[in-house]
C-alpha positions as a LaTeX table, in Angstrom:
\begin{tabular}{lrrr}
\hline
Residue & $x$ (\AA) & $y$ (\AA) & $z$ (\AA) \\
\hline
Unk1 & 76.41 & 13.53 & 7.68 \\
Unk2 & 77.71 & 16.69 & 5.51 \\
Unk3 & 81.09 & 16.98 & 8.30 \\
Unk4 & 82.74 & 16.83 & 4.81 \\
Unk5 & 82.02 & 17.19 & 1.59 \\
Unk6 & 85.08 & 15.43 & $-0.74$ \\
Unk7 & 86.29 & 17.26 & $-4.15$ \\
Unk8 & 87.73 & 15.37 & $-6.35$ \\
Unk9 & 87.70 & 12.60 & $-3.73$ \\
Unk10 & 89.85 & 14.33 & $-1.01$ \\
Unk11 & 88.72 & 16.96 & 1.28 \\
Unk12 & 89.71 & 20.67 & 1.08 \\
Unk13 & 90.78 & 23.79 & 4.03 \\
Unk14 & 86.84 & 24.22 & 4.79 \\
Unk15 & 86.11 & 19.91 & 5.50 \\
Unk16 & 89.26 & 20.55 & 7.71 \\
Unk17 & 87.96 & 23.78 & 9.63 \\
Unk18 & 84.96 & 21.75 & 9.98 \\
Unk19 & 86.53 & 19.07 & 11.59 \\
Unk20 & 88.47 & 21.33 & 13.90 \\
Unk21 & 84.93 & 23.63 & 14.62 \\
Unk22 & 83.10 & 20.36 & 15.80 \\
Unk23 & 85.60 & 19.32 & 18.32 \\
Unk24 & 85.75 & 22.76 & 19.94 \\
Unk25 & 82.07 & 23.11 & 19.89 \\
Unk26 & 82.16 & 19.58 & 21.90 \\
Unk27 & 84.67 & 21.36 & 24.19 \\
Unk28 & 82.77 & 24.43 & 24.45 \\
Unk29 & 79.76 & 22.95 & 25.32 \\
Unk30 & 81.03 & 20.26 & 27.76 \\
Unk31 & 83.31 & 23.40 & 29.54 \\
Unk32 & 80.10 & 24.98 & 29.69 \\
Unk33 & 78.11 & 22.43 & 31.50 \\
Unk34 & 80.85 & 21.57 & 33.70 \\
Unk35 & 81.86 & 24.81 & 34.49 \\
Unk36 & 78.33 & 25.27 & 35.62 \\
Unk37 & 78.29 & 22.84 & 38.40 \\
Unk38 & 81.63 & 24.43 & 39.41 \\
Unk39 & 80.91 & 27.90 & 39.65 \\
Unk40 & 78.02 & 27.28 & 41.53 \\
Unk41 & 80.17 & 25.19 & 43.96 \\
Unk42 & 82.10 & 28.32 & 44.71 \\
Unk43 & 79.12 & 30.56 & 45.32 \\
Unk44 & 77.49 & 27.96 & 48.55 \\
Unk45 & 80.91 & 27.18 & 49.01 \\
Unk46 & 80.81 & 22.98 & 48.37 \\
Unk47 & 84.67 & 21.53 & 47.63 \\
Unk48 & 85.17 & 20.80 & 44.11 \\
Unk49 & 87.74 & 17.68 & 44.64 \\
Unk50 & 88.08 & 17.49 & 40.36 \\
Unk51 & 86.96 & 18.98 & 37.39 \\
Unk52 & 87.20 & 16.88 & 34.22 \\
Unk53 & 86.28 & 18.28 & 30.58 \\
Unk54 & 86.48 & 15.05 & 28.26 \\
Unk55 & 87.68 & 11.45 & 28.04 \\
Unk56 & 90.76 & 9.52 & 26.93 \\
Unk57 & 94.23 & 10.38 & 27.38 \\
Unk58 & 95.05 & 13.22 & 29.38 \\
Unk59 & 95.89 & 16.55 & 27.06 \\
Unk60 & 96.32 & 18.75 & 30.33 \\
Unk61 & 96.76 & 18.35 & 34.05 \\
Unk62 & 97.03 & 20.81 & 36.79 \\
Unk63 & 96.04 & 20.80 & 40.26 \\
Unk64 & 95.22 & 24.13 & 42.65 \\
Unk65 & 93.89 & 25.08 & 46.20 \\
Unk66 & 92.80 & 21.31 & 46.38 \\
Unk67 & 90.91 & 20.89 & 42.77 \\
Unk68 & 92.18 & 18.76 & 40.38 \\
Unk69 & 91.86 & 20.30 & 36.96 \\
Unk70 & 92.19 & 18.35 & 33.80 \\
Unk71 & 91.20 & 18.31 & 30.47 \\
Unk72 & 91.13 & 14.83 & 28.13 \\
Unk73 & 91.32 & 14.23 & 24.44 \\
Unk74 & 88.19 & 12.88 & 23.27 \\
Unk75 & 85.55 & 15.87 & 23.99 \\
Unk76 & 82.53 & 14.07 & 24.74 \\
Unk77 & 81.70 & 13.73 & 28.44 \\
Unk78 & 83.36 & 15.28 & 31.38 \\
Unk79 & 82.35 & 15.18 & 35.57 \\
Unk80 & 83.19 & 17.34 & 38.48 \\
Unk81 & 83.12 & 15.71 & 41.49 \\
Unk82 & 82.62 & 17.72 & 45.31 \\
Unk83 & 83.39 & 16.28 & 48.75 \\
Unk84 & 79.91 & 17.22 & 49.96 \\
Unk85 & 77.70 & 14.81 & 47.51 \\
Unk86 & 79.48 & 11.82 & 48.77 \\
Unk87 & 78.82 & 12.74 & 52.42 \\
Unk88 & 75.50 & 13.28 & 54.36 \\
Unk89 & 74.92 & 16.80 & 56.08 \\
Unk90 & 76.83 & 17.51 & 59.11 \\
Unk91 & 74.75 & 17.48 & 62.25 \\
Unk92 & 74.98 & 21.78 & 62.95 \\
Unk93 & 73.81 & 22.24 & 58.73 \\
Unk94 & 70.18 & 22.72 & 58.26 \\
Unk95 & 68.92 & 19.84 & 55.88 \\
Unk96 & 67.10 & 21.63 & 53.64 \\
Unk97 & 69.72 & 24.35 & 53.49 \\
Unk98 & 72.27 & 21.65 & 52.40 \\
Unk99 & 69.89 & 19.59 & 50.05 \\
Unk100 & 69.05 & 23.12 & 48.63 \\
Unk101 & 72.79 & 24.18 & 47.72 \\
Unk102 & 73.46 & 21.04 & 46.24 \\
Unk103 & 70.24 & 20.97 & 44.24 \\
Unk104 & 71.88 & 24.27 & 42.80 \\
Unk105 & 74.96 & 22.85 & 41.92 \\
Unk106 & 73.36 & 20.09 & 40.48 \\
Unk107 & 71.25 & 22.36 & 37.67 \\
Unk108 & 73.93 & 24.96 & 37.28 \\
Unk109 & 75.61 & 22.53 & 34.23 \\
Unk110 & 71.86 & 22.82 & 32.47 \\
Unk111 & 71.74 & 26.28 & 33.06 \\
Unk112 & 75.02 & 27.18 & 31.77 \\
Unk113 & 74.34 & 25.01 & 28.54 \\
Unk114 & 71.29 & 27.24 & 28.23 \\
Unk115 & 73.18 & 30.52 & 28.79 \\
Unk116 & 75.69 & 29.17 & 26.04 \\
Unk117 & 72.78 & 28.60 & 23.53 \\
Unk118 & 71.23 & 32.02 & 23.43 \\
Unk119 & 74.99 & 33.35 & 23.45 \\
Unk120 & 75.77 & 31.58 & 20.92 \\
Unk121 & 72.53 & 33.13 & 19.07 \\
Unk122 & 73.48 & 36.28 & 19.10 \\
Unk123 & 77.37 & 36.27 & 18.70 \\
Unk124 & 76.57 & 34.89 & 15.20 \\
Unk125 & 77.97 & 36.88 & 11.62 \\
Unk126 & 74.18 & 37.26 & 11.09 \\
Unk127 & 70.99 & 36.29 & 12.48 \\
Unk128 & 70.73 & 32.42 & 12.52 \\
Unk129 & 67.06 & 32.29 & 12.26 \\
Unk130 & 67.09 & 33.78 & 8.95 \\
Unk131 & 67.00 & 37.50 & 7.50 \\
Unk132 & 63.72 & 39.53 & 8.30 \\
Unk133 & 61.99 & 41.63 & 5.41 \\
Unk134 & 61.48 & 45.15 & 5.28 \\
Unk135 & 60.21 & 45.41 & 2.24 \\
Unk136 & 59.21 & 43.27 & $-0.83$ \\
Unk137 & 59.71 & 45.08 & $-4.25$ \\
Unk138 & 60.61 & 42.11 & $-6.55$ \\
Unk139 & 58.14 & 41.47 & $-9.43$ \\
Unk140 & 58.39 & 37.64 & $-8.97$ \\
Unk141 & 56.87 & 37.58 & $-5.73$ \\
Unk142 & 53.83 & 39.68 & $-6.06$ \\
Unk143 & 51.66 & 36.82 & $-6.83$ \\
Unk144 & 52.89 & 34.66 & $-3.53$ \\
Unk145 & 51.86 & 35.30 & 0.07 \\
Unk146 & 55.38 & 36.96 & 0.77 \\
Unk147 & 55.28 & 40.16 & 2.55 \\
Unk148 & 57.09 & 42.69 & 5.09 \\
Unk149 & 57.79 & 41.08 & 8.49 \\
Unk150 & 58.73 & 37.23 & 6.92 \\
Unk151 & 61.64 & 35.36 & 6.98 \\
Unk152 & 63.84 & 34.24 & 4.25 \\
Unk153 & 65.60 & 31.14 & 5.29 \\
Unk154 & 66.56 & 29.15 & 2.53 \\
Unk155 & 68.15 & 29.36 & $-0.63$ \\
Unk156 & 67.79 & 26.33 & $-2.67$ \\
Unk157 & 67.74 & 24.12 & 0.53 \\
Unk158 & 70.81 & 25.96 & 2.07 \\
Unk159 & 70.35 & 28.06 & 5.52 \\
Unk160 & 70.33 & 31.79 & 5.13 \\
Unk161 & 72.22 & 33.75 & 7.90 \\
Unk162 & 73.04 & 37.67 & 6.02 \\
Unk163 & 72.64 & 39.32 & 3.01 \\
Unk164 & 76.46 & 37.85 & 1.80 \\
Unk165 & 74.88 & 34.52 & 1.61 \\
Unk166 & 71.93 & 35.66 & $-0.54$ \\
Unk167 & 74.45 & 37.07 & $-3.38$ \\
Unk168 & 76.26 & 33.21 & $-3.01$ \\
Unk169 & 73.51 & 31.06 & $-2.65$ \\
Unk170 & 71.60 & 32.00 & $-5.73$ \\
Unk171 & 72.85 & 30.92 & $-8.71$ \\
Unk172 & 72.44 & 32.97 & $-11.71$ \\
Unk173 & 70.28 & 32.37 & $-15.04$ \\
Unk174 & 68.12 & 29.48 & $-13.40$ \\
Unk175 & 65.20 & 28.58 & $-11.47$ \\
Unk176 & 66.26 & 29.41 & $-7.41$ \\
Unk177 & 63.89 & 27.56 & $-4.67$ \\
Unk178 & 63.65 & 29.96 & $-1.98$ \\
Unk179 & 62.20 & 29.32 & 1.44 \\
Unk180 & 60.52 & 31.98 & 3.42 \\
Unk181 & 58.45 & 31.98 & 6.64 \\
Unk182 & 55.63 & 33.57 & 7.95 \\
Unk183 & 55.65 & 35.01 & 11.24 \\
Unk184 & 53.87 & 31.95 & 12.57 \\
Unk185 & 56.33 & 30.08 & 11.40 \\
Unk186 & 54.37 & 28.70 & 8.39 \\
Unk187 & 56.79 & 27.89 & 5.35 \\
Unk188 & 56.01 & 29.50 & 2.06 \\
Unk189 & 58.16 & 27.69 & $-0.95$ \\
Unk190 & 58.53 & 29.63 & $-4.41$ \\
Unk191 & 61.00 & 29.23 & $-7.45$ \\
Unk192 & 63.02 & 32.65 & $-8.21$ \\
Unk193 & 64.31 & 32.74 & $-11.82$ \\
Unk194 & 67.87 & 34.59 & $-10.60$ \\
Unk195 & 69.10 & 37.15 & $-13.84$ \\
Unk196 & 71.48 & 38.37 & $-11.38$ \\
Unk197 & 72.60 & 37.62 & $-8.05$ \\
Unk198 & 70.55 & 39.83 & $-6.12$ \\
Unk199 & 67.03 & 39.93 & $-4.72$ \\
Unk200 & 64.98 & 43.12 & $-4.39$ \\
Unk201 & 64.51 & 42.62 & $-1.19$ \\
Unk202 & 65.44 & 45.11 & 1.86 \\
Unk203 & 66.04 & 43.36 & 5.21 \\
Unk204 & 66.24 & 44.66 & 9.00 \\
Unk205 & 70.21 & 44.10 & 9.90 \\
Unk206 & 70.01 & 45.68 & 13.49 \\
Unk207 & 70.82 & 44.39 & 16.96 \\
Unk208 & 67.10 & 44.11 & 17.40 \\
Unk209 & 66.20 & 42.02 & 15.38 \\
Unk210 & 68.65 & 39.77 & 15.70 \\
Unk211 & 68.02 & 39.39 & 19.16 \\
Unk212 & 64.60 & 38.90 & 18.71 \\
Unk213 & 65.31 & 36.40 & 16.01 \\
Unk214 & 67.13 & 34.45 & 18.38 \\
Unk215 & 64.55 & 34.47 & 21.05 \\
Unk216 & 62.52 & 33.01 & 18.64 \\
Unk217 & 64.97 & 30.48 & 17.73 \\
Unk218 & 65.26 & 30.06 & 21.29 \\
Unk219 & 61.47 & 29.15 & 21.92 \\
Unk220 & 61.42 & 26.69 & 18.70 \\
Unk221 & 64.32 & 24.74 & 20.55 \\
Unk222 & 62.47 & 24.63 & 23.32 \\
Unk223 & 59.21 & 23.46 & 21.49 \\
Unk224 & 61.40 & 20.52 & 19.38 \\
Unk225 & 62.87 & 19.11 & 22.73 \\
Unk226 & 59.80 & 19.59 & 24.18 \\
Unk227 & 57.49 & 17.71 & 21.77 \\
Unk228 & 60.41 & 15.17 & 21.63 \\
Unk229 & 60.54 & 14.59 & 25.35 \\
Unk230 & 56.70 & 13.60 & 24.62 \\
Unk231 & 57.16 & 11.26 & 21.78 \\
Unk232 & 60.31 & 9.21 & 24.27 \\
Unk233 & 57.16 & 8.68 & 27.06 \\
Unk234 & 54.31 & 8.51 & 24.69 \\
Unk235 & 56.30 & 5.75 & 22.74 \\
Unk236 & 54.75 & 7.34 & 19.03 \\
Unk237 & 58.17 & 6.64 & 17.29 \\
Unk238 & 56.47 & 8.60 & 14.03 \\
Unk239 & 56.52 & 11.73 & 15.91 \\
Unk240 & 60.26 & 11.96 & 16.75 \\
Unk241 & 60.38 & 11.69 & 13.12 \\
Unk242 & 57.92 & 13.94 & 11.85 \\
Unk243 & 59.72 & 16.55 & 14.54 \\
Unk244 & 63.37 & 16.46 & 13.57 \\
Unk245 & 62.49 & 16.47 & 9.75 \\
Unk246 & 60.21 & 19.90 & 10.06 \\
Unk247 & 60.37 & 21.21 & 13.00 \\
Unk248 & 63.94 & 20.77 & 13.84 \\
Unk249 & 65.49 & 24.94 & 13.34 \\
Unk250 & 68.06 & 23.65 & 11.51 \\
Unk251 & 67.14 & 21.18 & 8.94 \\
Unk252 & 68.31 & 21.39 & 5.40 \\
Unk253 & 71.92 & 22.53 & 5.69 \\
Unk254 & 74.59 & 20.70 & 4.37 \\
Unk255 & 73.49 & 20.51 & 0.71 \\
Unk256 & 75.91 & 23.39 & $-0.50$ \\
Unk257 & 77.61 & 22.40 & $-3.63$ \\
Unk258 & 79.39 & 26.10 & $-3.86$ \\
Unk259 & 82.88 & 27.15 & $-1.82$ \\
Unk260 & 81.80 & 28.20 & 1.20 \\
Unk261 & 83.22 & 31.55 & 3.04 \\
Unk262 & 84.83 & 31.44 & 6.12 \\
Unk263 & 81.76 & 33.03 & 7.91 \\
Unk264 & 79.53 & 30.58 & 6.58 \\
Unk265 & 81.49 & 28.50 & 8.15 \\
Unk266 & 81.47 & 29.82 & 11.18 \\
Unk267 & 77.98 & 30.50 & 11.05 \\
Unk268 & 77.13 & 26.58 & 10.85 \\
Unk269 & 79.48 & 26.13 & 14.01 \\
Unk270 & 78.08 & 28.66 & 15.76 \\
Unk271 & 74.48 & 26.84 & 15.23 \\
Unk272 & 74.97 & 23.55 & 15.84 \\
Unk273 & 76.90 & 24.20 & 18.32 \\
Unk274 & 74.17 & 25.95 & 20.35 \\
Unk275 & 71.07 & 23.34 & 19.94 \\
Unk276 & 73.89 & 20.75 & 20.78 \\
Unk277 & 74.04 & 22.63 & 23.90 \\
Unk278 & 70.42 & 23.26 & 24.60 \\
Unk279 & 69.90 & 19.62 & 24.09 \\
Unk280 & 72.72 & 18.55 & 26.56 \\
Unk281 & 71.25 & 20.97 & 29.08 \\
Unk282 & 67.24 & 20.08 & 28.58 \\
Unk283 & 67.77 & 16.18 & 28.38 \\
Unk284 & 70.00 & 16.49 & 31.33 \\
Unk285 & 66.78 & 17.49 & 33.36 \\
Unk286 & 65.11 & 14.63 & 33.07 \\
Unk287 & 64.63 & 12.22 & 35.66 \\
Unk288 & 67.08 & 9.41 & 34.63 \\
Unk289 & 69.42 & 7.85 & 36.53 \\
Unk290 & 73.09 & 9.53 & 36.04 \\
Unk291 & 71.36 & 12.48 & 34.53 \\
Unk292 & 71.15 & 15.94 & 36.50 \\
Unk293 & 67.61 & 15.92 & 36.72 \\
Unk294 & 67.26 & 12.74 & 38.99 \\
Unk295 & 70.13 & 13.98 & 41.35 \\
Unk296 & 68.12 & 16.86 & 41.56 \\
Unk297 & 65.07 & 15.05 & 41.91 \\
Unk298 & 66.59 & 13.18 & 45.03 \\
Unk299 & 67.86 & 16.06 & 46.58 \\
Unk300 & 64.21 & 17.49 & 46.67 \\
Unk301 & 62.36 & 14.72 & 47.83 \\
Unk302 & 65.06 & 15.62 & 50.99 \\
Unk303 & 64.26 & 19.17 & 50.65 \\
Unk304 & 60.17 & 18.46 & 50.68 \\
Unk305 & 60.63 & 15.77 & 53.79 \\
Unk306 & 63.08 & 17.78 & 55.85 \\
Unk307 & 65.27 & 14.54 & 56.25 \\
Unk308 & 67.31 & 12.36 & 54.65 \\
Unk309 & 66.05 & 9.69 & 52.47 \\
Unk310 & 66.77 & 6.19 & 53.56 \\
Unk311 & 68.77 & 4.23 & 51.24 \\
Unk312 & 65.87 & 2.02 & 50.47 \\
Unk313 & 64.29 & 4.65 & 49.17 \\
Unk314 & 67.04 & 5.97 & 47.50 \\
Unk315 & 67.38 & 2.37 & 45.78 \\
Unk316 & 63.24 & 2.73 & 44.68 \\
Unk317 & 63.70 & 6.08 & 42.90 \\
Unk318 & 66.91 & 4.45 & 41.47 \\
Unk319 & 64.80 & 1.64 & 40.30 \\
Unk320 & 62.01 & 3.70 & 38.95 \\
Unk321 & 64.57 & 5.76 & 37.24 \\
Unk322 & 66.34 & 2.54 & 35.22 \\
Unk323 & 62.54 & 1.51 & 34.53 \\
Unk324 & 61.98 & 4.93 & 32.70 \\
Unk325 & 65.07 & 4.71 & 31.01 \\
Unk326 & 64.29 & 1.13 & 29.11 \\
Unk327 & 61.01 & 2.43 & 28.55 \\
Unk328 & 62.45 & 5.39 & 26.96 \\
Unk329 & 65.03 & 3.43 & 24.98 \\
Unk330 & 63.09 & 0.79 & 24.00 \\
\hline
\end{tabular}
């Protein structure tokens, strides 16, 4: 939904850039995840026998110091696999030295996906969770709760990200909704009657608070796959929706019925992009089978017991593990 919006029944330059953004944001975040698991391979010094980013038919293919490198068309899914997780510990290896390094290659993909988020954040043309006030000296909002230190994040349902996009989003000689937040997050929605294209407002543009911004950002992403993670084991199905409609950061953004600029753009890549990753990396934690989270979760149970599990075992957790996941599912 809103990957392209058709003119005159045919899409223009920006559905294309669009297009083109969305499949390197699937590469960028799947490179990312990957690349996690195989830069931590190099640091305990585990044999990375391939590293895959994608699926389909093989774009590139190179090989090196025993790795296979290769990177597919289709960008959704990718693997790395090392010589060490299909092989117990050798006799002279401490167990819970070996179960430890390959608990760490396990959870560097999350990590990375994380790192990639809050990157991602702050390399934006803006600050993506909105532009802070300084100070608050139009006439329309004196009788509203809007004051210094609040957010203004939408303009006439479209995402905010610098001062550019106020002058375009507000359309001249008519009534403007305009969403602003509170520093509790609270929204505040008020209709601007725009004479010109400009609101007397005065925002903080510096490093700042754009990185603060995005720390905040980061915490609500943490808070919406948090409270979603609830709902899946919980089984409330009302409160998966009741999160992604007003909770979710970035709700509300693909109404825009003006041309958009290239950094707009941009912008929107740069955003869904990160909570793409942050999701890949925090559902990958969970204890499902296939998932991250319930290699690392067998790997532990190793670490805890100072031994190897028995395959039995190993077969129970697996069991437990497919039980959780139609539970989750269904």
């Amino acid at each position: 939904k809103g990957i392209v919006n058709y003119n005159n029944g045919k899409p223009d330059m920006n559905d294309f850039i669009e297009i083109v953004f969305l499949f390197l944001g699937f590469y960028l975040i799947m490179l990312f995840h990957e690349g996690g698991h195989f830069l931590i391979s190099k640091i305990v010094k585990f044999s990375c026998e391939e590293f895959q980013i994608g699926i389909g038919p093989k774009l590139i293919v190179k090989e090196n110091n025993g790795t296979k490198y290769s990177i597919k068309l289709i960008p959704f899914g990718g693997m790395c696999t090392f010589k060490e997780f299909s092989q117990e510990h050798t006799p002279s290896e401490n167990i819970r030295g070996f179960y430890l390094r390959k608990i760490a290659v396990i959870l560097g993909g999350p990590i990375m996906n994380f790192f990639l988020a809050f990157t991602l954040m702050v390399c934006s043309l803006g600050n993506l969770e909105g532009l802070k006030i300084n100070t608050v000296n139009d006439v329309q909002l004196e009788n509203t709760t809007i004051t210094q230190g609040d957010i203004i994040r939408n303009i006439n349902n479209e995402r905010v990200f610098n001062i550019d996009d106020v002058e375009e989003l507000l359309v001249p000689n008519t009534e403007n909704t305009i969403t602003f937040l509170n520093s509790e997050y609270e929204k505040e929605t008020v209709s601007f009657y725009c004479d010109n294209t400009v609101l007397d407002l005065e925002f903080d543009n510096s490093f700042k608070n754009k990185f603060e911004g995005s720390m905040r950002t980061f915490g609500k992403y943490i808070t919406l796959i948090t409270e979603s993670v609830e709902e899946l084991f919980s089984g409330e199905s009302s409160v998966v929706s009741e999160t992604i409609e007003t909770k979710n950061p970035y709700n509300y953004m693909d109404n825009l019925e003006v041309p958009q600029r290239f950094s707009r753009i941009l912008n929107k890549f740069l955003m869904i992009t990160s909570i793409l990753s942050f999701c890949l990396g925090a559902f990958n934690l969970l204890p499902i089978v296939a998932f991250d989270g319930f290699k690392a979760l067998v790997s532990l149970i190793s670490v805890l017991i100072n031994r190897e599990i028995s395959k039995k075992f190993a077969i129970v957790i697996a069991v437990v593990g497919v039980i959780i996941s139609l539970l989750i599912l269904f």
